[in-house]
N, C-alpha and C positions, 0 to 999 in steps of 0.2 A: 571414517566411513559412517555410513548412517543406519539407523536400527531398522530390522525389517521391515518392509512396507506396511502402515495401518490403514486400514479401512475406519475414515471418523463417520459419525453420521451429521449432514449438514443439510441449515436450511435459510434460504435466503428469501427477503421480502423488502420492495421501494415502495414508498408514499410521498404523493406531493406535497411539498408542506408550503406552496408560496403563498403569502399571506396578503392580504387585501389591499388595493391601491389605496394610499392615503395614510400608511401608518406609516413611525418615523423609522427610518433605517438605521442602524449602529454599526458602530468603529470609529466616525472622524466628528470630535467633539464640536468643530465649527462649525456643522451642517445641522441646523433649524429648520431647514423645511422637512415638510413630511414627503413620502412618497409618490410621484404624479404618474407612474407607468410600471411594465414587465418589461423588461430586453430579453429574460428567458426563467422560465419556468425553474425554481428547487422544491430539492428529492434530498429524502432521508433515506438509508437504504439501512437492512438490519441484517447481519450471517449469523445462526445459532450453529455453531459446533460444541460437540461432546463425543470423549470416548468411552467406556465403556463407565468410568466414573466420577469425573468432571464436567460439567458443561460450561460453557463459553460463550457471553453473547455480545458482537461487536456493532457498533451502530456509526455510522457517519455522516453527519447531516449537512447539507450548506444553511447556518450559520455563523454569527460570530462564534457562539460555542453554547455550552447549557449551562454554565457559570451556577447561578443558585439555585435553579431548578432543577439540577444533577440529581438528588434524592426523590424528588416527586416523582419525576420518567422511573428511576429502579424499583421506588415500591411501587408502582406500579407492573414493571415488567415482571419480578418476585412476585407479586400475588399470583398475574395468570401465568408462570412457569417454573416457579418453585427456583430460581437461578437466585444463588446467593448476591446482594448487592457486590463484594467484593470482584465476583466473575465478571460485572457489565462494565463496559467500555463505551463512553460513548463522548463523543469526539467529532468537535466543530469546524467546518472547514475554513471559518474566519475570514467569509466576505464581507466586506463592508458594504456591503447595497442587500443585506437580510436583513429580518424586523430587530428593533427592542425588544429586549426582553431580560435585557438586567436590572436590580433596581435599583444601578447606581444612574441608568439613563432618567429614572423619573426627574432627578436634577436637572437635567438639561431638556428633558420634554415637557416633564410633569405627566400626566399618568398615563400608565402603558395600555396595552389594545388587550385587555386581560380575558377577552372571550375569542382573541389569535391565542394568549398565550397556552391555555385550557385545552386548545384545539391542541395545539403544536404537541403539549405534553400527551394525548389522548389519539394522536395520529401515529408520533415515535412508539410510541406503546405497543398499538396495536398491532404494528407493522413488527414489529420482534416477537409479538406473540403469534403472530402468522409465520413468519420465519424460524421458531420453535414448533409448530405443529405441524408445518413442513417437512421436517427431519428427513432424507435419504441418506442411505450410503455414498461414500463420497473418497474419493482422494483429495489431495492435497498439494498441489507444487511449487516450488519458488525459486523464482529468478532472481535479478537486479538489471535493468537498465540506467540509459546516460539522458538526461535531457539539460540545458544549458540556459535557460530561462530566466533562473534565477541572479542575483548578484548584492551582496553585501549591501547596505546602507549607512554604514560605520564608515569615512573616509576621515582617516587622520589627520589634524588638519596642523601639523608640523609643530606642535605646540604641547601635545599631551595631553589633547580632548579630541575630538573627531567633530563631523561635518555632516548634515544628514546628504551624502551624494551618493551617486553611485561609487564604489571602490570592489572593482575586480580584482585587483590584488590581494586584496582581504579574503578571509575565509570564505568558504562557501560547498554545500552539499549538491552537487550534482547527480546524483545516486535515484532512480525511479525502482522503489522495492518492488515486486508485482507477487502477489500471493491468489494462484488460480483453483479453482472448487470446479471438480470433472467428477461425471458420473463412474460408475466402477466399467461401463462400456466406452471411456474414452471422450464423450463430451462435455464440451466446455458449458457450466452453469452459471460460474460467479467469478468477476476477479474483485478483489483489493489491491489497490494500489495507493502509494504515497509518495510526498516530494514538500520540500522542506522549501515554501516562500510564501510570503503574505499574499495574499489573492485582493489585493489595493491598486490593482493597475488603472481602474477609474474610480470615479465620488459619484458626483450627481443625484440624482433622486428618482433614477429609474431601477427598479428591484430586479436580481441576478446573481450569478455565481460567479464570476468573475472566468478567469481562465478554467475553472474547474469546472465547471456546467458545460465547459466547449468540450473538455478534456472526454466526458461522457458522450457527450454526441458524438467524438470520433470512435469511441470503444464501441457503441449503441450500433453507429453505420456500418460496422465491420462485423459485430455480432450481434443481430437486431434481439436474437432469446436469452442474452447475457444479464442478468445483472448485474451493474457493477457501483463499488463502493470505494468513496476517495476518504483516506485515512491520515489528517495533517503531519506534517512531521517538525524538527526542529526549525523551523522557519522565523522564529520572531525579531531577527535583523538582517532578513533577508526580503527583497522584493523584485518583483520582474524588471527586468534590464528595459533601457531605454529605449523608443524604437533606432535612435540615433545611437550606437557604439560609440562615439565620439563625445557625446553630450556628459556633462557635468550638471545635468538637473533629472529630476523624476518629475516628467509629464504625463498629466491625466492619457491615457488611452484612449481610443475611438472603437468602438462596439467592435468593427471589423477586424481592427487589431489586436483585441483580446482574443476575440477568436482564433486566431494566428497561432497564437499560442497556446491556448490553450490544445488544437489538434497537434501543435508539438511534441506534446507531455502526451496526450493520447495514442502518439505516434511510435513514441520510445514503448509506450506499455505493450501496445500491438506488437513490437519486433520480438521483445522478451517471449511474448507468448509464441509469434509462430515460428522464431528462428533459435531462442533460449540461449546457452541450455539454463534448464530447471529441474531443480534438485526435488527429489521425493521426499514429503514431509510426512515426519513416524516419531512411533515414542508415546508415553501419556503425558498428558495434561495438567498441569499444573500451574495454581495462581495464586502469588501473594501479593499482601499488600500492604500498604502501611503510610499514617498520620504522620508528617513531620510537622515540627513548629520551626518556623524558618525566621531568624532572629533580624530584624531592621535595627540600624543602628541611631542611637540615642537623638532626640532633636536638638540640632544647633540654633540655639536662641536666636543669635547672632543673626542668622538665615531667617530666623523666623521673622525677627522685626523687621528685616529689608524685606520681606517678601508681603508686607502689609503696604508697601511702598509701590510694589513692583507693578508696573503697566499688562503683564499679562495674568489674564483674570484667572486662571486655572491656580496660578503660584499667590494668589493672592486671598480665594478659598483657602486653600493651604493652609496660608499661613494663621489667615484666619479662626479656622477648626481649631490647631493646635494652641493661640494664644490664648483661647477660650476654654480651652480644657486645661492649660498651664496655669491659669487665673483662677478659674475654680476649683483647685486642686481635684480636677477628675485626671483617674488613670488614664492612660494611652496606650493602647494595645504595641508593642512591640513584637509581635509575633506574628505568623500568617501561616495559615492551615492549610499544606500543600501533602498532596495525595499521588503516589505512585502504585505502578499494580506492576510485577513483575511473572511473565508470562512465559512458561517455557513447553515444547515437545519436542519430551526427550533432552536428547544435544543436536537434534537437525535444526528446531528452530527458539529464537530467544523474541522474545517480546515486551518493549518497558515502555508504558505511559507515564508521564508526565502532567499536570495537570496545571500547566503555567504556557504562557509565548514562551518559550525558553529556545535564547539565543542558539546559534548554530552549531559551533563551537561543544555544546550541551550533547547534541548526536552524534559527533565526529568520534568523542571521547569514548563515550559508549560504543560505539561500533570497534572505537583500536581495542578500548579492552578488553569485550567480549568477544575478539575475532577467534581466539584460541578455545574459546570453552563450546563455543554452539556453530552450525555449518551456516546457519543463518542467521540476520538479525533484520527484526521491525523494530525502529524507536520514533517514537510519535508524542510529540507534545500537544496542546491546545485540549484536552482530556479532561472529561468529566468537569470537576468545580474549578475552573481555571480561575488562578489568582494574579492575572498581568505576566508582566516581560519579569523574567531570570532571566541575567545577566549571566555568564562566566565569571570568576576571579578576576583574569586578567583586561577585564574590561572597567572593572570597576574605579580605578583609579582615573578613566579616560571621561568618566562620567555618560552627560546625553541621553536621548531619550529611553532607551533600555533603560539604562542605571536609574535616571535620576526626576526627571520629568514625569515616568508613568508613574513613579512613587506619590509626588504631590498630587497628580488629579486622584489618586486613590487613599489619599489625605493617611497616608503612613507618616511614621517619623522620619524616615533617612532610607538610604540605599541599605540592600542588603549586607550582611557582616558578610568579612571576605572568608569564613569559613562554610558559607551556603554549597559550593558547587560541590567542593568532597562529602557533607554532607549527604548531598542527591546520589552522590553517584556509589558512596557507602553502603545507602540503604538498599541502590538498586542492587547491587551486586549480592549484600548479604541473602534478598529475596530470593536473590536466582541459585543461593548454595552456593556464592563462590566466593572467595579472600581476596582481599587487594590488601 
């Protein structure tokens, strides 16, 4: 049963953040050209909740994600609202037709659109600081809807590696969490919602949000004084299904058929909200966090000299970096600084970021084994300083680009050690006060 009904005080605020035609877009390393068009407008949207002594500030931007600019957006948000960095969340929806703005893309662009990126950090800002000086009284509800969109990208390909195809068979999160912000008179102010697949259903060089910007227009058309905020979730081997059911390749989309889908996912959000049921969320506020060092394993020489060899130029940097630093006897980071924030109210709801693509597999696990401790759960990857794809354990033997590919274009030593996933899921749980 849930603790008695709370009154949180909450406030919510969207900013445009689409950035200028002509700057280069990020996510797919073989796209050189810069940007030539809008197909549709991105929004960052921000919700300040607190109870009477926590505050809580959650931002979700369409984005690949705010990777190293994570720190600059919070001390910022911290100066105008006193919100410990620990409290902010902020979390990329990871289209790939949003600007550069990591500075691993300088490699592949050379230099970023640094008077977009000034804006970008200077617009999320102010938009949370609008949405903390907003504050009302507010409830709180949450459902869970179904939308079917998604579909693994791991197909095994009989051998003990996998295939980048589609595989329905393989895991996959179907689950649309919807978390609604109503006045204490019953109307609807704010929802978040989330749902776990990469938003890559097209490339090109037209600037957009993929399924999620459509996902907004159908929530917007049904509640035109809604704000509402999309919150990524374990999606990083997951991507919209084919328009073909039948098809064994991922083809690019057509405008109109993102949009399809995206009022899909808009659609499942809408039933939750007017047909539910949804649960009253109560209880205080509380937020940990905490630093891991997520151990890569040691460089295979061996790998490395072939990869000086190899016809694909991503594995050939690689290999490159690392002979050059084995040469000069400079160190090589073995380590990678991966950040969790562990979010609960009460026992009605549980909340854990992740701050990686972190494979599917990653949310499932957390939902089985938080289902007994809290009535609900948000888990959402792609958060704050996202460090690439986390694999699972049992993915790691199978290799591919989770595992093993997004390691060298991030010029690591090796796939993660197979002690990463209990790890993550350790820490999460210790955060939330509970034992596994």
């Amino acid at each position: 049963m849930g603790e008695p009904n709370t009154t949180y005080r909450v406030g919510i605020s969207t900013v445009d953040i689409t950035p200028p035609v002509g700057i280069f877009l990020a996510g797919f390393a073989a796209r050189q050209e810069p940007s030539t068009d809008v197909y549709h407008m991105l929004r960052a949207t921000a919700i300040a909740i607190e109870d009477d002594h926590t505050p809580l500030m959650m931002v979700g931007a369409e984005i690949l994600g705010f990777y190293e600019r994570t720190e600059a957006v919070r001390d910022r948000i911290h100066k105008a609202t006193g919100i410990p960095h620990a409290n902010i969340v902020l979390n990329g929806s990871h289209t790939h037709c949003g600007p550069c703005i990591r500075e691993i893309d300088r490699e592949r662009h050379g230099e970023l659109d640094e008077e977009y990126i000034e804006s970008l950090i200077g617009k999320v800002s102010q938009c949370a600081t609008s949405a903390w000086n907003s504050r009302i009284p507010a409830r709180l509800r949450f459902g869970v809807g179904h939308c079917d969109i998604a579909v693994s990208r791991r197909k095994p390909d009989g051998q003990g590696g996998v295939e980048w195809k589609p595989a329905p068979d393989e895991s996959h999160d179907h689950q649309v969490p919807v978390l609604t912000i109503e006045t204490l008179e019953g109307a609807l102010r704010g929802v978040i919602f989330s749902y776990a697949c990469h938003p890559t259903s097209r490339g090109g060089t037209s600037i957009g949000g993929d399924y999620v910007c459509f996902a907004y227009d159908r929530i917007n058309g049904k509640y035109p004084q809604v704000n509402a905020c999309f919150i990524q979730g374990c999606g990083g081997d997951q991507k919209t299904k084919p328009v073909d059911p039948a098809s064994d390749r991922f083809i690019p989309r057509e405008i109109d058929e993102i949009e399809q889908i995206g009022t899909q996912l808009g659609e499942a959000v809408i039933q939750v909200i007017e047909s539910g049921p949804m649960a009253d969320i109560s209880g205080p506020i509380s937020v940990a966090r905490s630093i891991l060092d997520l151990e890569t394993e040691h460089p295979d020489l061996d790998l490395v000299e072939a990869g000086l060899k190899d016809s694909r130029e991503f594995v050939k940097s690689w290999a490159k970096h690392l002979k050059n630093a084995i040469d000069s006897g400079e160190p090589l980071p073995a380590t990678v600084s991966f950040e969790t924030q562990s979010i609960r109210f009460g026992q009605t709801l549980g909340i854990v970021t992740l701050s990686g693509e972190m494979c599917v597999e990653h949310g499932l696990r957390l939902k089985r084994d938080l289902s007994s401790h809290f009535e609900n759960l948000l888990i959402v990857g792609y958060s704050n300083g996202i460090i690439g794809y986390v694999p699972v354990k049992r993915q790691i033997p199978e290799g591919g680009y989770e595992v093993w590919f997004s390691q060298q274009y991030m010029k690591r030593t090796g796939p993660y050690v197979e002690e990463t996933e209990d790890l993550i899921h350790e820490i999460a749980h210790r955060n939330l006060g509970i034992r596994i």
